[in-house]
C-alpha positions in Angstrom: 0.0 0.0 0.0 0.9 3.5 -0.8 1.8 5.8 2.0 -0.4 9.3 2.5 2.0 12.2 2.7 -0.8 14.4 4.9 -0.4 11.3 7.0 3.4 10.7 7.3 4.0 14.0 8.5 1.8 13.6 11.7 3.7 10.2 12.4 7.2 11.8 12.1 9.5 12.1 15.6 11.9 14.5 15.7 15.0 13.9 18.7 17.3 16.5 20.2 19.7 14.4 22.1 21.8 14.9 25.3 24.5 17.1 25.0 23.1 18.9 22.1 22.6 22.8 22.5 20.1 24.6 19.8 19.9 28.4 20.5 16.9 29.8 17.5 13.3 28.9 16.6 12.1 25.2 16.2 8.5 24.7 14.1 7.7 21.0 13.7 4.2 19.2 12.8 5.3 15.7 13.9 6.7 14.5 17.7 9.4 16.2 19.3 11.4 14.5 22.1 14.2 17.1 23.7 16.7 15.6 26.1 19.4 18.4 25.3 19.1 22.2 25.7 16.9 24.6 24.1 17.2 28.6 23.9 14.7 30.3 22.2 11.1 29.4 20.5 9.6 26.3 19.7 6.1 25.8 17.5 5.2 21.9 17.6 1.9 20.5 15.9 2.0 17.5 17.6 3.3 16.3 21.4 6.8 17.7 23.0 8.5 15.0 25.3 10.9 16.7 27.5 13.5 14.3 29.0 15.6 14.1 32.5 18.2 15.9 31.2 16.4 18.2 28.7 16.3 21.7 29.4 14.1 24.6 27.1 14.5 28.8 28.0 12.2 30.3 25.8 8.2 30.3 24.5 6.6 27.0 23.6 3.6 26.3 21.7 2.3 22.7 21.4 -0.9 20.6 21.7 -0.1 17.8 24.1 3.5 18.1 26.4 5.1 15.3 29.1 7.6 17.2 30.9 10.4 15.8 33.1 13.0 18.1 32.4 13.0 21.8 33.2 11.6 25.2 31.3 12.2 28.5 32.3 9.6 30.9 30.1 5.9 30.4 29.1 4.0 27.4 27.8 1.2 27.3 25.9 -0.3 23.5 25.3 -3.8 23.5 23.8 -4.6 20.1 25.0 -3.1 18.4 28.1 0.3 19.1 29.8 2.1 16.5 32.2 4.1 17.7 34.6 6.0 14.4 36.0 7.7 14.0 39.5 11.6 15.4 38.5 10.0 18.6 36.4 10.7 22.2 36.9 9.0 24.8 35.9 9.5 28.7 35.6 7.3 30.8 34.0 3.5 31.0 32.9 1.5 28.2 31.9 -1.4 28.3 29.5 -3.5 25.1 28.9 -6.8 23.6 28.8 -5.8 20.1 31.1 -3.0 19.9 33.3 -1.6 17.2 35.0 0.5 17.9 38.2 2.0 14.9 40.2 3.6 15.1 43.7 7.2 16.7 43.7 6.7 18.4 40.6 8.1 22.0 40.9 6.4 25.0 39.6 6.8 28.8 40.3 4.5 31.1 38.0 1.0 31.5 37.2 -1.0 28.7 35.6 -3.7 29.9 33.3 -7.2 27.4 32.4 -9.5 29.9 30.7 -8.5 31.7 28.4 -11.3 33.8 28.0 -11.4 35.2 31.4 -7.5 35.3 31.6 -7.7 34.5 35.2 -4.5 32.6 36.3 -4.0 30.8 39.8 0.0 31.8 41.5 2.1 28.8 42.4 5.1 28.9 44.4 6.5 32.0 46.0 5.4 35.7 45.3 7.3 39.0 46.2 4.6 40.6 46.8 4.3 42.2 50.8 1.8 42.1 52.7 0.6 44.4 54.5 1.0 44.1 58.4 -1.1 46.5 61.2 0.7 47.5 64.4 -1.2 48.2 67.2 
């Protein structure tokens, strides 16, 4: 049988090793698995898996992410995001589903409804509050 090109290009996985540094913009339709380090702005059609050892500073637009690794900057997944046990995350997160399981660390806002642009702070603020002395 004869392969369907509109097909093929969902099915592709794309791999950013360990010990492999990219500093620019990454677009992709297919899979992206990033076990290396990332500076700057990634656009993926399909799922980002971010290993152990992977590392991404920057903007990231997906639909579906597993993150074990660490960001630093905003993520925007338009389906589900999985943050796993040994992740770390800095920045803003904008998603409709998110997982969260225990020792998962995050410190930024976390953002569910985008049409209200309401967002829920996690970690710790530097904000003051105000005390009274009597």
């Amino acid at each position: 049988m004869g392969r369907n090109s509109n097909n093929a290009v969902a099915t592709e996985f794309n791999r950013i090793v360990a010990g492999t540094s990219i500093h620019g913009e990454i677009e992709t339709k297919g899979d992206i698995r990033i076990d290396g380090t990332v500076v700057g702005t990634l656009n993926i059609h399909g799922k980002l898996v971010l290993g152990n050892s992977g590392k991404i500073e920057g903007e990231i637009k997906c639909k579906n992410a597993e993150v074990m690794g660490t960001i630093e900057g905003e993520i925007n997944v338009s389906e589900l995001l999985s943050l796993k046990e040994s992740s770390s995350m800095k920045g803003d997160i904008i998603t409709n589903k998110i997982s969260i399981e225990p020792g998962a660390k995050i410190s930024g806002t976390i953002n569910m409804d985008k049409s209200q642009n309401e967002t829920t702070k996690i970690g710790p603020t530097n904000v003051q509050e105000k005390q009274t002395v009597k």
